[in-house]
py3Dmol code that shows the C-alpha trace and the ligand (Angstrom):
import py3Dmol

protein = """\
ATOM      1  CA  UNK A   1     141.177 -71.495 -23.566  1.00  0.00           C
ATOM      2  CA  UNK A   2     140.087 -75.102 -23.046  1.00  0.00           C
ATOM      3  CA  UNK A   3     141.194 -77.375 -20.712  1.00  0.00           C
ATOM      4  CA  UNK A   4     141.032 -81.092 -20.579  1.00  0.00           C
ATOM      5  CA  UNK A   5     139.027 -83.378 -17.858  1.00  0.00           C
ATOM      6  CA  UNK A   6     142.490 -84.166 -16.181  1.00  0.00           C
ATOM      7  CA  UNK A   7     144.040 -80.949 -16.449  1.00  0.00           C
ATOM      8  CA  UNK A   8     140.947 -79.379 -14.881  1.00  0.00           C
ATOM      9  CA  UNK A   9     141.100 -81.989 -11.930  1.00  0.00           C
ATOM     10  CA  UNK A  10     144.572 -81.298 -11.336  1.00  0.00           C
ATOM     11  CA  UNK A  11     144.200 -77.309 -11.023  1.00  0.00           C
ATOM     12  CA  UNK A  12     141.037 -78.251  -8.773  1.00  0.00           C
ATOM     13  CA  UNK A  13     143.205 -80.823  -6.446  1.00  0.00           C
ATOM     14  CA  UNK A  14     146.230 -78.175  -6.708  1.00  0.00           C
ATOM     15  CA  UNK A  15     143.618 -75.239  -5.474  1.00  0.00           C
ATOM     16  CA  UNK A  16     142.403 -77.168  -2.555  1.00  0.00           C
ATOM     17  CA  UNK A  17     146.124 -78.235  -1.637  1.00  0.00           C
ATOM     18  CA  UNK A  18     146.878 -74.116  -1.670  1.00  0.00           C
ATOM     19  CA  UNK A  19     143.843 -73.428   0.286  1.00  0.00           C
ATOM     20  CA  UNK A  20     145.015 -75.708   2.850  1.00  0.00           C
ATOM     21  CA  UNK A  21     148.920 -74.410   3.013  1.00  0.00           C
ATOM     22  CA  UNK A  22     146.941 -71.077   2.760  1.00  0.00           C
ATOM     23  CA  UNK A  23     145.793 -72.008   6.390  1.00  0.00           C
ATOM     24  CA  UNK A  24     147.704 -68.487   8.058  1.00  0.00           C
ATOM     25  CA  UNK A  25     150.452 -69.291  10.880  1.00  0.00           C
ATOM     26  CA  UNK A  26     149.882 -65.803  12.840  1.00  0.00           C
ATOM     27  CA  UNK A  27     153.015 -64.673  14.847  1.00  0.00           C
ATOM     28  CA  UNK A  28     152.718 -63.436  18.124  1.00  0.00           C
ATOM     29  CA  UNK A  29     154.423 -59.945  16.437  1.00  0.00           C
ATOM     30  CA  UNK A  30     151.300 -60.225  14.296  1.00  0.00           C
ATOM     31  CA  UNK A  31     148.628 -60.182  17.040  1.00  0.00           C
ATOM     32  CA  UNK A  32     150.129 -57.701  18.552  1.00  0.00           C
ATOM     33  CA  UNK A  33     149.709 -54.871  15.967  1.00  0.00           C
ATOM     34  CA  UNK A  34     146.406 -55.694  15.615  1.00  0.00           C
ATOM     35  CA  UNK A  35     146.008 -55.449  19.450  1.00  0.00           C
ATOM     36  CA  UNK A  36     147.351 -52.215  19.811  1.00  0.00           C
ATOM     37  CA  UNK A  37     144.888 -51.198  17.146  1.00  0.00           C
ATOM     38  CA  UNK A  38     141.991 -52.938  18.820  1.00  0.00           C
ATOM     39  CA  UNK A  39     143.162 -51.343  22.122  1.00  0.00           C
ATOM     40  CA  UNK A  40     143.170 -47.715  20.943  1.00  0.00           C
ATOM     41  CA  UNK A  41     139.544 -48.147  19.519  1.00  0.00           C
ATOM     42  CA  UNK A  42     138.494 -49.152  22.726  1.00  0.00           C
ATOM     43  CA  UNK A  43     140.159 -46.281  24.249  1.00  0.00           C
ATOM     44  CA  UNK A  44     138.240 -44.082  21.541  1.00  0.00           C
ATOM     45  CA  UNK A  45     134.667 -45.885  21.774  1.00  0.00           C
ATOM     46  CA  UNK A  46     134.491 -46.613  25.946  1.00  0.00           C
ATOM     47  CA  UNK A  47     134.458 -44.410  28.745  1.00  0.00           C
ATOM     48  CA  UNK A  48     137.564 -43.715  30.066  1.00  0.00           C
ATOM     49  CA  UNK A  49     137.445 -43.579  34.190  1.00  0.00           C
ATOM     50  CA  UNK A  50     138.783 -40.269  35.391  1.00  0.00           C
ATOM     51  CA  UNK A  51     138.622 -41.127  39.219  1.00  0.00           C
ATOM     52  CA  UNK A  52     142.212 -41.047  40.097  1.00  0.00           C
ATOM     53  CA  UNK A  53     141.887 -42.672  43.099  1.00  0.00           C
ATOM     54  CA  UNK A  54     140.839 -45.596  41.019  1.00  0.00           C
ATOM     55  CA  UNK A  55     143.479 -45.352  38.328  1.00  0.00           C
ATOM     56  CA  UNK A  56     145.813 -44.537  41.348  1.00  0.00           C
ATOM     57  CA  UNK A  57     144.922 -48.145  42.888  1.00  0.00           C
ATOM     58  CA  UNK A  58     144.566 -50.254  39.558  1.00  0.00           C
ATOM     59  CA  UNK A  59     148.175 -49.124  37.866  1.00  0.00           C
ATOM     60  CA  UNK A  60     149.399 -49.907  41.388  1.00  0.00           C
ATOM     61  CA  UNK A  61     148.137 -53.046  41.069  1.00  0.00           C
ATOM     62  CA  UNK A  62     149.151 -53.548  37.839  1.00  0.00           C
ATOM     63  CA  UNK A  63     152.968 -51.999  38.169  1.00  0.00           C
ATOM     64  CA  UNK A  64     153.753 -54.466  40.936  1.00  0.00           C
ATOM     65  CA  UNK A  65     153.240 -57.368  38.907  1.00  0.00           C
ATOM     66  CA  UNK A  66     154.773 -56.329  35.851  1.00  0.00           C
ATOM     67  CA  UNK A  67     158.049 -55.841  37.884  1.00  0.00           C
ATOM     68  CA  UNK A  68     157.882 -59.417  38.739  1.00  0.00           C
ATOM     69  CA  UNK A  69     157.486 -60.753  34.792  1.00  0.00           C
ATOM     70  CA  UNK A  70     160.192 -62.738  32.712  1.00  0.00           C
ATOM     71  CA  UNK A  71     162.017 -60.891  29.981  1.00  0.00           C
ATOM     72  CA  UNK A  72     161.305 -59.676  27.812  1.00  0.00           C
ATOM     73  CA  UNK A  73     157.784 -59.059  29.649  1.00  0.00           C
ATOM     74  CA  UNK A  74     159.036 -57.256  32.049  1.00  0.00           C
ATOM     75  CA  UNK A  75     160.835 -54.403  29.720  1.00  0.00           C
ATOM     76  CA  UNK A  76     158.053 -54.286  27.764  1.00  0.00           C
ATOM     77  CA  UNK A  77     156.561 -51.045  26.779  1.00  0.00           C
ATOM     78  CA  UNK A  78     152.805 -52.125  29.162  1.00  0.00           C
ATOM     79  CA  UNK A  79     150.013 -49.836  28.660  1.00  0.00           C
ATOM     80  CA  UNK A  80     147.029 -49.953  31.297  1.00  0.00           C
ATOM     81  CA  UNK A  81     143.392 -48.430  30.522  1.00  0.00           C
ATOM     82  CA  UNK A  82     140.533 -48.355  32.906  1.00  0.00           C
ATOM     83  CA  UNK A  83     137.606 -48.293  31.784  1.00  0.00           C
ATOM     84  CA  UNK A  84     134.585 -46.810  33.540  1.00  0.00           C
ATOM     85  CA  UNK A  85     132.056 -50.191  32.527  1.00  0.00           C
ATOM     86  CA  UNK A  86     130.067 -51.743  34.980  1.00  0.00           C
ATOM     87  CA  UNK A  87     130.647 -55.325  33.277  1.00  0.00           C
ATOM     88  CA  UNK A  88     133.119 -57.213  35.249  1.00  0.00           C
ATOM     89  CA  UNK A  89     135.792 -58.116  33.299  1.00  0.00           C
ATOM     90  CA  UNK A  90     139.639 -57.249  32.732  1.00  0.00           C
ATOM     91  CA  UNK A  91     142.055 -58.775  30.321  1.00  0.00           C
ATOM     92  CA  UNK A  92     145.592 -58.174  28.683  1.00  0.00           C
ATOM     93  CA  UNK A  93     146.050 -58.521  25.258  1.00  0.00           C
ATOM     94  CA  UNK A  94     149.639 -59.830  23.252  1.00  0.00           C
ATOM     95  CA  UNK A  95     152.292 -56.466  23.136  1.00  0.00           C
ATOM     96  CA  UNK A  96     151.419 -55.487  27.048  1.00  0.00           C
ATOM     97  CA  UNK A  97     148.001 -53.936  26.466  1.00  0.00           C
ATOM     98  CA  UNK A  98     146.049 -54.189  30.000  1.00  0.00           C
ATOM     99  CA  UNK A  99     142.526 -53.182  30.262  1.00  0.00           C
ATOM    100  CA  UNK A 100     140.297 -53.311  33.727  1.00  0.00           C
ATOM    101  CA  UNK A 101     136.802 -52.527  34.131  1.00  0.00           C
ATOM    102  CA  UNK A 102     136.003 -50.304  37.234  1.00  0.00           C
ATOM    103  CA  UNK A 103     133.196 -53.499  37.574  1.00  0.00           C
ATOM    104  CA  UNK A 104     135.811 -55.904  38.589  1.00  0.00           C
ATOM    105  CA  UNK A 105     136.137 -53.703  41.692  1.00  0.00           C
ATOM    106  CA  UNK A 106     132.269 -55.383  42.345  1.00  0.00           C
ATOM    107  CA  UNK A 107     134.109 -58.767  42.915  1.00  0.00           C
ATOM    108  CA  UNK A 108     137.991 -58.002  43.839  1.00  0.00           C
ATOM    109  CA  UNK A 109     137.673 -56.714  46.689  1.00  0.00           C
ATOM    110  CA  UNK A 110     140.758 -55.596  47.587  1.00  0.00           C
ATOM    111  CA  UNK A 111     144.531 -55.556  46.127  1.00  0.00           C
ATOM    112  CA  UNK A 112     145.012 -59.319  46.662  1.00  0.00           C
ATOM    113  CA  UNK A 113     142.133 -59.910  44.944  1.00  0.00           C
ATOM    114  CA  UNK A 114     143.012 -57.199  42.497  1.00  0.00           C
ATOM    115  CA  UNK A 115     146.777 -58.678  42.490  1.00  0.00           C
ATOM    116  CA  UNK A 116     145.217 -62.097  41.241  1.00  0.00           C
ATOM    117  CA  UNK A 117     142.566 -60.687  38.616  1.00  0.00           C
ATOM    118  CA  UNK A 118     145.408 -59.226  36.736  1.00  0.00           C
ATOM    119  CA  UNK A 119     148.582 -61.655  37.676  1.00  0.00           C
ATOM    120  CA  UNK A 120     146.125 -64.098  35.838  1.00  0.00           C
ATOM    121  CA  UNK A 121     145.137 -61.714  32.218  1.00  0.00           C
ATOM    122  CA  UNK A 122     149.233 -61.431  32.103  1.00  0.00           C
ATOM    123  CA  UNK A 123     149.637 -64.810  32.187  1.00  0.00           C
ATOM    124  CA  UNK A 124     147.939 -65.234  29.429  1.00  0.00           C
ATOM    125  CA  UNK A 125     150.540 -62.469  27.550  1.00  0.00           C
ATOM    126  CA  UNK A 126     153.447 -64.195  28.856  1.00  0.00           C
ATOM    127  CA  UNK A 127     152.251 -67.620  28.314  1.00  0.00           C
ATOM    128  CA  UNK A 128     151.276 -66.817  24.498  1.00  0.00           C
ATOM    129  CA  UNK A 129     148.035 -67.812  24.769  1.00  0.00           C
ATOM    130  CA  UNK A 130     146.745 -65.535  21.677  1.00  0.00           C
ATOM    131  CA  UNK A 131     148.972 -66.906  19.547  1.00  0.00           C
ATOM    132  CA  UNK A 132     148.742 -70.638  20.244  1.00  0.00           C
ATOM    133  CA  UNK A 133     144.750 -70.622  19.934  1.00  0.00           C
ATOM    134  CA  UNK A 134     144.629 -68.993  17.213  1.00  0.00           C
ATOM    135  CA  UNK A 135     146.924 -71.216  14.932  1.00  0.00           C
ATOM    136  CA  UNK A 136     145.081 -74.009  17.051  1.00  0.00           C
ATOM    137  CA  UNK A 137     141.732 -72.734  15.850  1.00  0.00           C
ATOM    138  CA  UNK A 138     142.722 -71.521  11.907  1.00  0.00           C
ATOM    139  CA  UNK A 139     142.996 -75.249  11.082  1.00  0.00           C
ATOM    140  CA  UNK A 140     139.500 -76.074  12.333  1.00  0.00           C
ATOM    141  CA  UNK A 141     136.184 -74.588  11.785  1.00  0.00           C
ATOM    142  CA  UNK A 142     135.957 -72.607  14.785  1.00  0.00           C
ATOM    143  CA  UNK A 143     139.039 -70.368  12.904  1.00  0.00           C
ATOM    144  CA  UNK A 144     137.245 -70.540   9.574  1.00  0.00           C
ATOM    145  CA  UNK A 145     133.682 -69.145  11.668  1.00  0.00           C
ATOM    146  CA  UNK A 146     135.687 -66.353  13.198  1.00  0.00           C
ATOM    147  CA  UNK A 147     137.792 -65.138  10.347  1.00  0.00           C
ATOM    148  CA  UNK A 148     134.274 -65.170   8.264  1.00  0.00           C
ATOM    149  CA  UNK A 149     132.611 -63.619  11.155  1.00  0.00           C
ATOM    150  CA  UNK A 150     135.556 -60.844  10.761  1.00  0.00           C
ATOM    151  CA  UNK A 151     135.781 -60.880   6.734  1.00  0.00           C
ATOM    152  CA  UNK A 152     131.980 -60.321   7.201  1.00  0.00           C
ATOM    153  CA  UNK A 153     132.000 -57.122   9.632  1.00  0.00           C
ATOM    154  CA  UNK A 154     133.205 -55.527   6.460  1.00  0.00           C
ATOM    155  CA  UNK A 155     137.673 -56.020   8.608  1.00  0.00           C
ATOM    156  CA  UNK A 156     139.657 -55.479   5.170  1.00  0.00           C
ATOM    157  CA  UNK A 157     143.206 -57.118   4.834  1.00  0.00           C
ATOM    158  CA  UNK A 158     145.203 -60.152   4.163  1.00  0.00           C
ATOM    159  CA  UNK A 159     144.296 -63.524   5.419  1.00  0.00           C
ATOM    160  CA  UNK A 160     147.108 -63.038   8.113  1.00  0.00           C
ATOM    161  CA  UNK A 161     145.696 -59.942   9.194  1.00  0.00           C
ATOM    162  CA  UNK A 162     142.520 -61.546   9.007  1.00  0.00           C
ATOM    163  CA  UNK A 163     143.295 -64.185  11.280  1.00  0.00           C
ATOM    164  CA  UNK A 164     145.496 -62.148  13.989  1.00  0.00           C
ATOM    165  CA  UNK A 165     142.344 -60.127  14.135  1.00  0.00           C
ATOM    166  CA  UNK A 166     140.557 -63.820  15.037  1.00  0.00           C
ATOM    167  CA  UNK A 167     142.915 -64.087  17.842  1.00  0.00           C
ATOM    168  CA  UNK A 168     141.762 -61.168  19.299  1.00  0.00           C
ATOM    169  CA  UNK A 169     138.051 -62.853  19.771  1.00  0.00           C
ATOM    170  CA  UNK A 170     138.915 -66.172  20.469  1.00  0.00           C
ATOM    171  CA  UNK A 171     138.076 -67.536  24.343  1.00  0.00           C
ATOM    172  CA  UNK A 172     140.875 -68.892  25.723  1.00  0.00           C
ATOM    173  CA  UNK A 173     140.899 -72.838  26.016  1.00  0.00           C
ATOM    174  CA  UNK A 174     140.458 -74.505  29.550  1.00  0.00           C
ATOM    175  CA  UNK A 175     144.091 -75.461  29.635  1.00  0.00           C
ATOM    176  CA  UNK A 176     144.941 -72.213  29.118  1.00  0.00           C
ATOM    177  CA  UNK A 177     142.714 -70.444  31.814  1.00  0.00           C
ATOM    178  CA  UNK A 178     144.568 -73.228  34.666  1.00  0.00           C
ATOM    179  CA  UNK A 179     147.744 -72.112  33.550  1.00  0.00           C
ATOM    180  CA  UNK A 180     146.973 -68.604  33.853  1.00  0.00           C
ATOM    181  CA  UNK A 181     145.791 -69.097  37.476  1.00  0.00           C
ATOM    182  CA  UNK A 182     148.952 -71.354  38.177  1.00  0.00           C
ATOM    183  CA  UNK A 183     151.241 -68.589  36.676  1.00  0.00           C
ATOM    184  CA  UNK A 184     149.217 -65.603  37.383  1.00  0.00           C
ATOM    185  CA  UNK A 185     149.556 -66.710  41.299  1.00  0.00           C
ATOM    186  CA  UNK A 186     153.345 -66.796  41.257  1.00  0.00           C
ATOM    187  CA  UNK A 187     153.318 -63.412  39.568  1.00  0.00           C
ATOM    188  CA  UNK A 188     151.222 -62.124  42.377  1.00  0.00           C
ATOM    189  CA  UNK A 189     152.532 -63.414  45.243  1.00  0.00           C
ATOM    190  CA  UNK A 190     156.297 -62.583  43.919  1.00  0.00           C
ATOM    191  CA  UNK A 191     155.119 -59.122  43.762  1.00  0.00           C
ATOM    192  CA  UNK A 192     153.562 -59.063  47.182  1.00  0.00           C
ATOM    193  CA  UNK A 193     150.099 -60.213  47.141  1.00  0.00           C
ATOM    194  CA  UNK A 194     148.576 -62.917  49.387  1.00  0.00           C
ATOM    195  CA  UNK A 195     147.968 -65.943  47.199  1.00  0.00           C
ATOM    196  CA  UNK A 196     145.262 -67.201  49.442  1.00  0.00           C
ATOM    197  CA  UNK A 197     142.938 -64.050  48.653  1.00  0.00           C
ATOM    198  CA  UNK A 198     142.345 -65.747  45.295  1.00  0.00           C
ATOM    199  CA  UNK A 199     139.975 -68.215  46.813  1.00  0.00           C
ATOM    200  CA  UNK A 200     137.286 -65.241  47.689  1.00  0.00           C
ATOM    201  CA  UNK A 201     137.925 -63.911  44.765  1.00  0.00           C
ATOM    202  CA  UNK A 202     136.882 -66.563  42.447  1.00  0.00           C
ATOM    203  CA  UNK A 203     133.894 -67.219  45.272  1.00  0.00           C
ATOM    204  CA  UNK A 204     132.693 -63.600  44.341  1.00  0.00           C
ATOM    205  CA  UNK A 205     133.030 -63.984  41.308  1.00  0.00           C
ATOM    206  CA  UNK A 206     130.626 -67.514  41.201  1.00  0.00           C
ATOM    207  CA  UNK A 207     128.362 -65.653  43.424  1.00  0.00           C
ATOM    208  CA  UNK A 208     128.355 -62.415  41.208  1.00  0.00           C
ATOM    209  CA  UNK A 209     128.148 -64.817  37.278  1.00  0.00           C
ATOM    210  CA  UNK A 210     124.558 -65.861  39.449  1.00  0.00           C
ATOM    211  CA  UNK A 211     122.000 -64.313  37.005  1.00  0.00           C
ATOM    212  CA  UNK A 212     123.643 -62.494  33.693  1.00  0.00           C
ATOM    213  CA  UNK A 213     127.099 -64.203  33.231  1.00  0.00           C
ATOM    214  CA  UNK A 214     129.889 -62.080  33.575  1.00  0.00           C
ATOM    215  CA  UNK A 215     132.147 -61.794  30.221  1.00  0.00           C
ATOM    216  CA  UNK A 216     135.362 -62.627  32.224  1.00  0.00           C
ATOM    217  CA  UNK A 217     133.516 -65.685  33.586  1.00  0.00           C
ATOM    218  CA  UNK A 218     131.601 -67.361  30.822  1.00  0.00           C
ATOM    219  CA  UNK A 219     135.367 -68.934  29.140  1.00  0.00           C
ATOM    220  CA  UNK A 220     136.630 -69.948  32.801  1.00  0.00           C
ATOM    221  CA  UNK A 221     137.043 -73.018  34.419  1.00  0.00           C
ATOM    222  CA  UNK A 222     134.420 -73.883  36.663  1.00  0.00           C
ATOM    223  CA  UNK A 223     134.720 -72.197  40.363  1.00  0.00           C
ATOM    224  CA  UNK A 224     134.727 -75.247  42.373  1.00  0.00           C
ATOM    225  CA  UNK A 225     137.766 -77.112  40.032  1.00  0.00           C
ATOM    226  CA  UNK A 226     139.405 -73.650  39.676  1.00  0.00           C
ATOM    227  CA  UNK A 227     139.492 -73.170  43.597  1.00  0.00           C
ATOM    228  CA  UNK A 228     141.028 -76.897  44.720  1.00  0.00           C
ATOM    229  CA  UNK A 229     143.393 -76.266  41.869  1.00  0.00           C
ATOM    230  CA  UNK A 230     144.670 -72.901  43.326  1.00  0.00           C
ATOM    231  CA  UNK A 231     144.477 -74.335  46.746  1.00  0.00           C
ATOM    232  CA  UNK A 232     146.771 -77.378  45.743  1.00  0.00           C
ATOM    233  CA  UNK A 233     149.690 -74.397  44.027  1.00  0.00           C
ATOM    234  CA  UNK A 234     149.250 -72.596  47.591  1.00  0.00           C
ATOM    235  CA  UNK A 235     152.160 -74.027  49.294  1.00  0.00           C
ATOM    236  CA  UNK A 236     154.610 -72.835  46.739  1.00  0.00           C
ATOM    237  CA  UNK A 237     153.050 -69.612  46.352  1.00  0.00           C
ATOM    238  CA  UNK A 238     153.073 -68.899  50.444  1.00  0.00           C
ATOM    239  CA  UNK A 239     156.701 -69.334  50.045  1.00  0.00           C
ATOM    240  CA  UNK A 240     157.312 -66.522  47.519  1.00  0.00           C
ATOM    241  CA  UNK A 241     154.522 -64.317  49.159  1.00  0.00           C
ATOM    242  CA  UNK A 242     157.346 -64.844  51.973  1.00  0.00           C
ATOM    243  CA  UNK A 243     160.206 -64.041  50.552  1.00  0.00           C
ATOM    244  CA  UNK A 244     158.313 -61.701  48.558  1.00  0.00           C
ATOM    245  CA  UNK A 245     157.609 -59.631  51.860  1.00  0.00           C
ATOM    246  CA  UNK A 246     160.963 -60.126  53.512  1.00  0.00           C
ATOM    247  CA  UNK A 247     162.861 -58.613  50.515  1.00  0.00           C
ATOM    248  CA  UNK A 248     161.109 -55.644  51.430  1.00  0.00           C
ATOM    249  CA  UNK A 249     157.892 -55.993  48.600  1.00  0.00           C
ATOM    250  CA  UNK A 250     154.586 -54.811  50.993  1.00  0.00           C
ATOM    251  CA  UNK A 251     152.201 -53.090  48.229  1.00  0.00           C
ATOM    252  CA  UNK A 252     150.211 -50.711  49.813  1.00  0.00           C
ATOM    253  CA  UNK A 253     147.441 -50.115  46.498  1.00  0.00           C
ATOM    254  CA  UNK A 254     144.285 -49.423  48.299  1.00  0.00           C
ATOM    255  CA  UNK A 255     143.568 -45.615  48.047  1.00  0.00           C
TER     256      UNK A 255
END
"""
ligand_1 = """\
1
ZN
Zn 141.573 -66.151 31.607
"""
view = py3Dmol.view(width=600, height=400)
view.addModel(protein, "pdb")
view.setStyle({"model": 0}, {"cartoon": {"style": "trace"}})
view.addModel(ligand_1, "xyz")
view.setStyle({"model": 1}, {"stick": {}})
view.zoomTo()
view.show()
């Protein structure tokens, strides 16, 4: 079959228009089957911790502030893992998957501290972060590096697939870590847990990222910018830490 100069120009501009539309819009319903995927080979390939003192403490943790989430968060079906890693690092993923290295309990040093490690990784569930980066970063080249950087380690499916898989290995923007330490404080302090322990946290955390970087550290703000900001959300925080422990919420975690 032969085609004319034109004609072939017209296919080539019509291929490059569908490669563009082909651009995936990944829905939050999307990340989160690959997440639960991605979670259960985690579960499968890392150690599990069996202290359960330690699981005891973290699901604690962990329950308190998921009683405190928006719907449909808070009805959602969480799952919470702990791994026995020494890395420091925590995070939720999209769907209510929550996984916490026993090496955060290096730097949080005790359920406040806890209570704002993990107020802040469900902020980033509730706030959508997954699924707003990712369509951020699928028109750019940053999404076109990571979905060839998945298409490469041999991840088989369609480009949405693809690309939900992307979200699960994209750092979070800036923007997004401040609002998960604005939101993540409310969460904690509604359920119980001082605001103001957040502060030594994220000074532990500095002094512990001296050396190796953390994981959980090399995508966040910078300490000193992250610590005025939480100071300046203190004063609304203390007053639902308040009421929080009036109405009866006093966690006692700590085994
Ligand atoms: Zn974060």
């Amino acid at each position: 079959m032969h085609m004319n100069r034109t004609r072939g120009l017209l296919v080539g501009v019509l291929l490059l228009v569908a490669a563009a539309c082909a651009v995936p819009f990944v829905s939050e319903r999307e990340i989160e089957i690959e997440s639960e995927k991605e979670f259960d080979k985690m579960r499968q390939s890392m150690a599990i911790s069996n202290d359960v003192n330690v699981r005891g403490y973290i699901f604690c943790v962990a329950d308190a502030i998921i009683a405190e989430l928006e719907e449909p968060y808070a009805s959602m079906d969480w799952e919470i893992e702990v791994f026995d890693e020494d890395a420091i690092n925590a995070f939720a993923m999209t769907g209510g998957k929550i996984g916490v290295f026993t090496g955060i309990l290096k730097v949080a040093e005790n359920q406040d501290q806890l209570g704002a490690v993990i107020g802040h990784e469900v902020a980033h569930v509730t706030q959508q972060h997954a699924v707003e980066r990712v369509n951020q970063a699928m028109t750019t080249q940053i999404g076109a590096a990571a979905a060839g950087a998945a298409l490469g380690g041999g991840y088989a499916g369609d480009a949405v697939q693809v690309a939900a898989q992307v979200a699960l290995t994209l750092p979070y923007g800036r923007k997004q870590e401040s609002e998960a330490d604005t939101v993540g404080l409310v969460y904690s302090a509604n359920a119980g847990f001082d605001p103001r322990a957040s502060v030594q946290l994220w000074k532990n955390m500095a002094e512990a990222n001296e050396g190796a970087p953390p994981e959980f550290l090399s995508t966040h703000p910078s300490s000193d910018t992250r610590i005025e900001d939480l100071i300046a959300e203190f004063p609304g925080a203390l007053v639902n830490y308040n009421s929080a422990k009036s109405s009866g919420k006093v966690p006692n975690c700590a085994p």
